[in-house]
Every structure is written in C-alpha cells, then in structure tokens.
N, C-alpha and C positions, 0 to 999 in steps of 0.2 A: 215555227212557221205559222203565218197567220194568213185568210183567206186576204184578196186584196179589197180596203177598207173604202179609198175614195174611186170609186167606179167614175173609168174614162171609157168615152169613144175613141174607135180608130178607124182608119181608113179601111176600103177592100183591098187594094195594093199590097204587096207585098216580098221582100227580098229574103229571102235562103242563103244560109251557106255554112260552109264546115269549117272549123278547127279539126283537124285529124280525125275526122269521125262525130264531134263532136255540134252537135248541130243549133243553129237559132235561126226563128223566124226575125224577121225586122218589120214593123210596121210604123205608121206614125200617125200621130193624131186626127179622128176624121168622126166623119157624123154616121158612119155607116153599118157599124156594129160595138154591142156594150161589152166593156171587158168585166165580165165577172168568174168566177170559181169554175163554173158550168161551162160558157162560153172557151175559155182559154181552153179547159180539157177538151173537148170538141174538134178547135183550131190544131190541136199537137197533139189529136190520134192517129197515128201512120196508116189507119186503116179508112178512117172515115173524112180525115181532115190532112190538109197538107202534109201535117208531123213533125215534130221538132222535139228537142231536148228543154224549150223553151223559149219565152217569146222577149225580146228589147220594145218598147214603146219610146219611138222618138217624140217628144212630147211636143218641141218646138225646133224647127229646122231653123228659125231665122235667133234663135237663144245663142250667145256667148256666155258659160258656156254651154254646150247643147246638153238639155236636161233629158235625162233617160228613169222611163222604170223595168222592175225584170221580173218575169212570172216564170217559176218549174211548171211541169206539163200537169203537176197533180192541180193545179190554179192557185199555189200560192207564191206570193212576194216576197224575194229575196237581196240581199244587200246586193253581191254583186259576182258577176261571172268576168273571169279573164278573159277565156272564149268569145262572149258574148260579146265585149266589150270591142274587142278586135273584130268582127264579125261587121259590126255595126261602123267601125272605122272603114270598114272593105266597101260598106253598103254609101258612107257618106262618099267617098272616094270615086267609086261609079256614078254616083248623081253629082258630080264638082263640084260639090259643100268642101271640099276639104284638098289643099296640095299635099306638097313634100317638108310642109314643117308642121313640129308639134302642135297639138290643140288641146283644148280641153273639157271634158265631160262631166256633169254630177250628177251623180247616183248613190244613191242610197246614204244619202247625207254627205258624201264625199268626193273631193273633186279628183279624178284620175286623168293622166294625160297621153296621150297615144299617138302614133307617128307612124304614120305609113311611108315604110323603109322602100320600098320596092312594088311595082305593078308590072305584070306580065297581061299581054292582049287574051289570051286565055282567061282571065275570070282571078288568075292567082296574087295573091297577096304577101308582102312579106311585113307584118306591122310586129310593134312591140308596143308595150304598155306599159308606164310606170304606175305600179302596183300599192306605192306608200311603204310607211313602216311595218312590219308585222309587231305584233305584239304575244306575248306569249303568256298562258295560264289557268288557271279556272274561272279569274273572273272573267278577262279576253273574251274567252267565248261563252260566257253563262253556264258554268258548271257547278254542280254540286261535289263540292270535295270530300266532303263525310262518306260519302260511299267510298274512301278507296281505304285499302287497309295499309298497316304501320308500312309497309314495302311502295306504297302507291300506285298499286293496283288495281284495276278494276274487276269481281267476280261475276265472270260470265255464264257459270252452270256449266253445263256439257261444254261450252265455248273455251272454256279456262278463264285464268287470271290473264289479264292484260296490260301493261305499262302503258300507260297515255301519252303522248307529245302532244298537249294540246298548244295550238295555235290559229290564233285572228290572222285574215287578209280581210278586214273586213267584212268577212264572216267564218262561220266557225268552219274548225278543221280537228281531228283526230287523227295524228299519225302513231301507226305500229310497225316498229321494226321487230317482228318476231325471230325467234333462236334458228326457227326450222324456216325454209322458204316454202310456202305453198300456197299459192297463189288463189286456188280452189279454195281456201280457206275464207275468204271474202264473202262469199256466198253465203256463209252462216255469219262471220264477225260482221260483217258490214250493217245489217239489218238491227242487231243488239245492239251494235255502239252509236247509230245514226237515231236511232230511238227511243235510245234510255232515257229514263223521267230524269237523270239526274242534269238532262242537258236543257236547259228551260225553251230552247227553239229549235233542238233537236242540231244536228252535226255530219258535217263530210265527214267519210273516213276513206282512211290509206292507209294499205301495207308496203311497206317499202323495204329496200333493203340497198345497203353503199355499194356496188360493185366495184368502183375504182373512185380514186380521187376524180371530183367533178363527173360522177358518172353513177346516176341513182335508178332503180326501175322502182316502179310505182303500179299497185292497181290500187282501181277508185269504186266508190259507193258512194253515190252525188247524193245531198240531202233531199226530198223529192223528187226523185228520178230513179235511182240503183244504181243496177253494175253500170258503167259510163265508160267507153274507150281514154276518152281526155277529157283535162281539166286543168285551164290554168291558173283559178286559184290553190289548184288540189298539187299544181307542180312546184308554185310558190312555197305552203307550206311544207311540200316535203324535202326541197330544198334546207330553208328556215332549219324544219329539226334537225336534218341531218349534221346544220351549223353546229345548233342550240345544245343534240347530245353529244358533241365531242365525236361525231364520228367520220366528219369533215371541215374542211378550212372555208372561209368564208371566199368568194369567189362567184367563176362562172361553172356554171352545172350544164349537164346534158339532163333531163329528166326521160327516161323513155315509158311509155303508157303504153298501152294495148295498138292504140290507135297513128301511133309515132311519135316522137320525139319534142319536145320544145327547150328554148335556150333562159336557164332563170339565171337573174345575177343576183346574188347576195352582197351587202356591201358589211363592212365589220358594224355599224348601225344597225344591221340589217334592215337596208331600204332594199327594196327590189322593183325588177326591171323583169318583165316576160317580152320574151320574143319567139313569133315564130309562124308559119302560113298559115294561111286562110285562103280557103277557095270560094269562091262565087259557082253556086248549085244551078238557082234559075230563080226568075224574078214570074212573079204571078199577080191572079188575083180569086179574090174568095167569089162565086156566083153569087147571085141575087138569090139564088136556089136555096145555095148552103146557108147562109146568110137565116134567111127566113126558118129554117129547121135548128138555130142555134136560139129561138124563141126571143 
C-alpha cells in the first residue's frame, strides 16, 4: 500500500452508498478540496466526516472510458474494489451518464465493465461487473514464497500454520479454507496474513468454507480497512479458490458475507462476473467548514 502519489482535487459534492454494508463515498473532480493521506482519513471518519470504507474519484464524467481512482479509509491507493465499482455504476446511473447497456471504466491500470441490470425508485440497484481474469499465485499478488515450509504453509506463531489460496482480482487476496470453522478466528488471522512482510503491498484475506455446491460463506479482513461485512473482489476470489482447490466446479456461486450475499460466476477460464445490489445511502456535501479544518 502506498500513500496516494499524484495529489488531485475534488469536488465538495458528494454520493454514498452500500454494497451490503459495505460502503463508498463517490466524488469527482473539483477545485474544492486536496486529496492527500490526511485529508481522505478525515473524509471516511464515521465520526468526524461523512465515513466510508473508502472513497471512488471520478476523474472525468465526460471520459469514455470513465477513468476512476480508489483510496482505503487509512488514505492509501488501491487497485480496485467490486463494491466500489458498482457503487459508482449506481452513482453514474442516478446522474444519466449511464442506461441499460454495458460500459466501461479504467482503474487501476485496467479496464472493467459494469451494467446496471435493474433500478428501483428507492435508491436500489441491481449491477454486475465483469471482473477480468483472476490469476493465481505468489507472483499474482507479490508474495514471498521462501517463507512457506516443504507443506506450503505459512507459520503464524500462536496463529498456526496456514495453507494460502493466494489469488489476483486485480489485487491481492489470501484465502483460508480452514479444518475447523471459526469465524472469530479472523480477528487474530486477518491482521498477520494482510501484513506480513512476505506480501510486498500487503493482502485481503478470507476464511471461507464450501457449504454446498455453488454455496460458499466467507468472512473478510479488507487490506486497509479490517473486519469488512462485504467485498466483491474478496467474493471473486473465494469463489476462484474454491474452483482452483478442487473443492468446487466452475460455475455460478452464491458467496454469503456478513453483510449478505452476492452472485460471482466463474467460467472454466476462470473469467468472472459479480453481481449483485447496491443501495443509494444519500447524496451530500462536505461544508466550507469541514473543508477548511481538513487544512
């Protein structure tokens, strides 16, 4: 994770909304406040600033196709959020930038494409996102493999030994199908595996486990953020593994999260497709107030 390098303005403007609990501000480029390290923490304190899991910066509304960046709430820059991405489709969709057919966005060096399936008068969304290839490994996501032992393992001290699923959406992911289910167990795994040295920009992690064919539960430990209700690159990859370690058939998945469910398709490529709501929260704006105490 690295702080964000080329410092943009954005607007005071601002739109909200959830994936399943899972939350992004939307803003878009303006003269009104500087996006640096400092200022973003500020903007996605629940207590002091609107709050968010993290912020989309629409960079150009009139760009084909519409170019985005994406800050965690600690103020660092990240490849790319499911969530967020859909969030942002929900937010073009309410401003008519966007109908009933596909489009497409680049972020974080890559072009993703989104489709808002469904709109309810209520604020609700029903989009899906094509996700790309996943790719699967140590280099995938920047890992050091010398740390695992002859078994490929990772030693966690009081944590135990671990099996990795590591896996790319574009950015990293760690999944653990452990022996025993304990969901609580996150709490201590999560923080060891998302920031061992051995990960050069550090790492999502999940514990998952197959409950039935096409039917996966998942808790998450977002890199920059923590415990996390949802996450759709965090459903992609644990889809993907569940492919990758033979413990499911390639297909459509249910992934269920803390925060409810979303629809990931695996293809035998393993190219994947997220789908699933988004609500619209409320649309704001930051004061001239707050603004001025963001320095």
């Amino acid at each position: 994770m690295t702080p964000p390098d080329g410092l943009e303005k954005a607007s005071a403007a601002f739109f909200k909304g959830h994936g399943l609990g899972n939350d992004y501000l939307v803003f878009e480029s303006g003269n009104e406040w500087i996006l640096d390290t400092d200022t973003i923490v500020s903007v996605c304190d629940r207590w002091r600033g609107p709050g968010s899991d993290g912020i989309v910066l629409l960079q150009d509304r009139s760009e084909d196709p519409f170019s985005l960046r994406m800050f965690n709430p600690d103020g660092s820059e990240f490849e790319r959020s499911g969530n967020g991405l859909r969030i942002l489709a929900g937010y073009l969709a309410g401003e008519g930038l966007v109908g009933g057919d596909p489009f497409n966005v680049s972020v974080g060096g890559d072009i993703v494409q989104l489709h808002v399936l469904g709109r309810c008068s209520d604020g609700r969304y029903d989009i899906s996102a094509e996700m790309g290839q996943a790719t699967l490994g140590p280099r995938a996501v920047g890992f050091d493999s010398r740390v695992l032992d002859k078994k490929g393992c990772i030693d966690l001290g009081t944590a135990g030994k671990l099996m990795l699923n590591l896996v790319s959406i574009g950015n990293p992911h760690a999944v653990v199908f452990p022996e025993v289910w304990q969901p609580e167990a996150m709490d201590e795994i999560g923080p060891l595996v998302a920031n061992h040295s051995a990960f050069v920009r550090g790492t999502n992690v999940q514990l998952a486990r197959v409950i039935d064919e096409g039917l996966v539960e998942a808790v998450i430990w977002e890199r920059g953020v923590g415990p996390t209700s949802a996450s759709g690159t965090s459903a992609c990859a644990v889809a993907t593994a569940a492919v990758e370690s033979g413990r499911a058939n390639p297909g459509v998945f249910q992934i269920r999260m803390e925060g409810g469910t979303v629809e990931v398709t695996v293809s035998p490529e393993r190219e994947l497709t997220l789908r699933g709501p988004v609500q619209e929260v409320y649309r704001g704006s930051l004061t001239a107030g707050f603004i001025d105490s963001l320095g």
